[in-house]
N, C-alpha and C positions, 0 to 999 in steps of 0.2 A: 242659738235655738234652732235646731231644726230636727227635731221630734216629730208626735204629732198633734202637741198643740200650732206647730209653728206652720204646718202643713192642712190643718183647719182654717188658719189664719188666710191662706194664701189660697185654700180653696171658696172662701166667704168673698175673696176679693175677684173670684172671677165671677161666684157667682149671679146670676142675670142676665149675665151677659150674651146676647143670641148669636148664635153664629148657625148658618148653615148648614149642612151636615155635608155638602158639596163645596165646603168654603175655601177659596184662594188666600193667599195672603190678602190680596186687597179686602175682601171682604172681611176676614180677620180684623183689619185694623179698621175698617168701617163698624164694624161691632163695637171695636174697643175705643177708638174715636166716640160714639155714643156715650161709654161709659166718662170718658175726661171731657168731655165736652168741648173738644180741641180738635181740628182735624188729625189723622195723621196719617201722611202720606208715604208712597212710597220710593226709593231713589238705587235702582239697581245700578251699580257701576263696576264697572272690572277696578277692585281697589288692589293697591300695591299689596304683594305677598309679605310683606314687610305688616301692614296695617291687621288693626282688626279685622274680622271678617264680618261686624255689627256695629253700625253706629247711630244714636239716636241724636238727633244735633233740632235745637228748639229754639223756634222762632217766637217772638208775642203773640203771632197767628197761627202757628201748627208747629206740629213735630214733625218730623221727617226720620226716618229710618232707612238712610242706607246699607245696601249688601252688596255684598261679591256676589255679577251676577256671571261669572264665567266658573261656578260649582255646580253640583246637581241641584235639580226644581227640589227634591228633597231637603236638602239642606237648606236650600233658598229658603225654603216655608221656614223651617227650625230656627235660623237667624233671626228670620222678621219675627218669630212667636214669640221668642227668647230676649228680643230687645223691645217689645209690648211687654214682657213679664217687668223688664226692670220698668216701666215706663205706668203701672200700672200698682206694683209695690211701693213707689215712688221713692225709689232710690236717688239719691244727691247725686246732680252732676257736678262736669266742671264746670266753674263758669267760664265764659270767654273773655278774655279781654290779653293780657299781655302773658298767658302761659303760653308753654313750649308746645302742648297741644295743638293749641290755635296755629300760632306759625307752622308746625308741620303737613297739618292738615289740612286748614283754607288760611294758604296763605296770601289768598287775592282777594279775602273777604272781608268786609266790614263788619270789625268786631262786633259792632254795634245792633246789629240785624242780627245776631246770633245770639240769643241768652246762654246757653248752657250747650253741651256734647257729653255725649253718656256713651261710651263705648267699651268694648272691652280692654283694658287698659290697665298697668299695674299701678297696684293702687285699692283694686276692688277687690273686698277680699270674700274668702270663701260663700263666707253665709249670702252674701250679696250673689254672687254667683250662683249657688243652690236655689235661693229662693226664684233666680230669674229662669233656671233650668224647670224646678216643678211649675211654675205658672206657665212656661211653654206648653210644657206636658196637657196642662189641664186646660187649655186654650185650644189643643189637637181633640183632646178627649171630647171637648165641646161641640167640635166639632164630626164627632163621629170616629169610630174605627178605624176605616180607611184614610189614608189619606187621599186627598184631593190629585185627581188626575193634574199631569203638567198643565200650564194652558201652555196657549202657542204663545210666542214671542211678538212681544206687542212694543209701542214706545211707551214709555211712563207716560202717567195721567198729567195733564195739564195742571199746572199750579194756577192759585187765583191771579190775577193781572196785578196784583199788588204785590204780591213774592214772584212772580216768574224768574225776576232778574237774580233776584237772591239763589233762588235752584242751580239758575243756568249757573253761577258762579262756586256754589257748591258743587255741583255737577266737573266742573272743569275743573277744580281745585283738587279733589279725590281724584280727580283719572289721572294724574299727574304730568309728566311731560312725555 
């Protein structure tokens, strides 16, 4: 289905949701964090050319939504918006525990601390795809016309003291060696 009833559907799911009209990604997923009622943070990393260029990887405590941050701040934004669409449609992830994903990905992680990884990955088929592209759209549009100037390059936001270690280990598991 992707008409426009299905394009109603996914426009009702963004709708309410406030976002800025000057909004960064951060702010983005601070909007959309409101709406799941979950944090969801952000994890820029120079990921292998090999990997997706999006991944939402979910804790009991937040989502996390890694990107490739060695692309344009443009696309930077489009990643992060596009993997709050799937996050937001509530598309199935994988779960973690003894797939192939997991091993390639964090392979220094405790399955255990990881519910689910939502990335772009075969597997996910079109309509899942579309739907996560128009919700980017419509999450920009929320956000006004323009897009949002770069910011300057900052460190990622601190995780709570309860997942820090979990980041740091995601964080190091995505940069690869």
């Amino acid at each position: 289905m992707t008409g426009w009833r299905a394009k109603r559907r996914l426009t009702r799911l963004t709708s309410g949701i406030r976002v800025p009209a000057t909004a960064d990604s951060a702010a983005l997923c601070q909007a959309v964090a409101e709406r799941l009622d979950r944090p969801v943070q952000l994890l820029p990393l120079p990921l292998p050319t090999d990997a997706p260029c999006g991944i939402v990887i979910t804790t009991p405590q937040s989502h996390y939504v890694a990107y490739d941050n060695r692309t344009s701040p443009l696309h930077q934004r489009h990643i992060v918006a596009h993997e709050l669409g799937h996050l937001l449609a509530g598309h199935a992830a994988r779960p973690v525990g003894t797939s192939d994903l997991a091993r390639l990905l964090m392979p220094t992680l405790d399955p255990a601390m990881v519910t689910s990884v939502l990335g772009r990955m075969p597997g996910y088929d079109e309509r899942t795809e579309w739907e996560a592209e128009v919700i980017a759209g419509l999450l920009r549009k929320h956000a006004g016309q323009r897009p949002a100037p770069p910011a300057a390059p900052t460190d990622p936001p601190t995780a709570d003291p309860s997942t820090a270690a979990v980041v740091d280990r995601i964080r190091q598991s995505l940069a690869g060696p």
